[in-house]
C-alpha positions in Angstrom: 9.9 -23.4 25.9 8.9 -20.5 27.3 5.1 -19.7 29.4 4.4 -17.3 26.5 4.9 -19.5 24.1 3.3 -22.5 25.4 -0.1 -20.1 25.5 0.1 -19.6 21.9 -1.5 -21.7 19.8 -3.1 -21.9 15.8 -1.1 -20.9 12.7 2.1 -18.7 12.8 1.2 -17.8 9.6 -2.6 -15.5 10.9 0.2 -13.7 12.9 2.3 -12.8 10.5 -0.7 -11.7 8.2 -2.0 -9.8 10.8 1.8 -7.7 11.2 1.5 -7.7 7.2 -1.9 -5.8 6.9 -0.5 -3.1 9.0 1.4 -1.6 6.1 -1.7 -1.5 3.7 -4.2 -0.1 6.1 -2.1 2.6 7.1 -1.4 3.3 3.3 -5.3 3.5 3.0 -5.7 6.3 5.6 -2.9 8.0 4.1 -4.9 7.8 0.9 -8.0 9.0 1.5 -7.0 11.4 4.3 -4.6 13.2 1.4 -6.9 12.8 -0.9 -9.9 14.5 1.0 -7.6 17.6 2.1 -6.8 17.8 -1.6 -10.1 18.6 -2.7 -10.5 20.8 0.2 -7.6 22.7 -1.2 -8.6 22.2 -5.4 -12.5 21.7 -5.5 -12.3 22.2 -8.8 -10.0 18.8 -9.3 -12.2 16.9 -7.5 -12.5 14.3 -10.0 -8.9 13.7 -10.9 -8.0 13.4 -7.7 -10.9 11.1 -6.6 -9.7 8.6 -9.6 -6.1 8.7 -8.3 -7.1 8.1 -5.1 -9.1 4.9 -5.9 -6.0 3.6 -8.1 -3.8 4.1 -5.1 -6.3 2.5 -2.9 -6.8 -0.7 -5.2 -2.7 -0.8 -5.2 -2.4 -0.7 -1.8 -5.6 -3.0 -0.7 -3.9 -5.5 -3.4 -0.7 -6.1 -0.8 -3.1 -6.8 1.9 -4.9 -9.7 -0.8 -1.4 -10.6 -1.8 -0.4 -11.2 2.2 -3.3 -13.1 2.6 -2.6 -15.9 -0.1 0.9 -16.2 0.8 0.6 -17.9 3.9 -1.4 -20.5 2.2 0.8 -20.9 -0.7 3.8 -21.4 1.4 2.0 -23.0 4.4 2.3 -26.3 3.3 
């Protein structure tokens, strides 16, 4: 075994959720950084857009919710 992985210790699985959550929290900037230069460009669609930006964002914060069960459902 290596020296690097004789200094690691706890659960593989916080790892791995910690590489998964990558994904949805560059989604969310993606999100609201489109979705505010949107109504910069359209301030008169301000509301649609706002709506579809909070559906997008309650998509992509469920994969983060959905990567942090996982590792306790197949943990075991």
């Amino acid at each position: 075994m290596s020296a690097l992985a004789e200094g690691v210790s706890g659960s593989v699985a916080s790892i791995g959720y910690g590489l998964a959550a990558i994904g949805p929290g560059i989604g969310v900037g993606l999100i609201f950084g489109n979705g505010v230069q949107a109504m910069a460009r359209q301030p008169e669609a301000a509301g649609l857009i706002r709506s579809n930006m909070f559906i997008g964002f309650a998509l992509t914060e469920a994969l983060a919710l959905i990567g942090i069960v996982m590792p306790f459902v197949y943990g075991q």
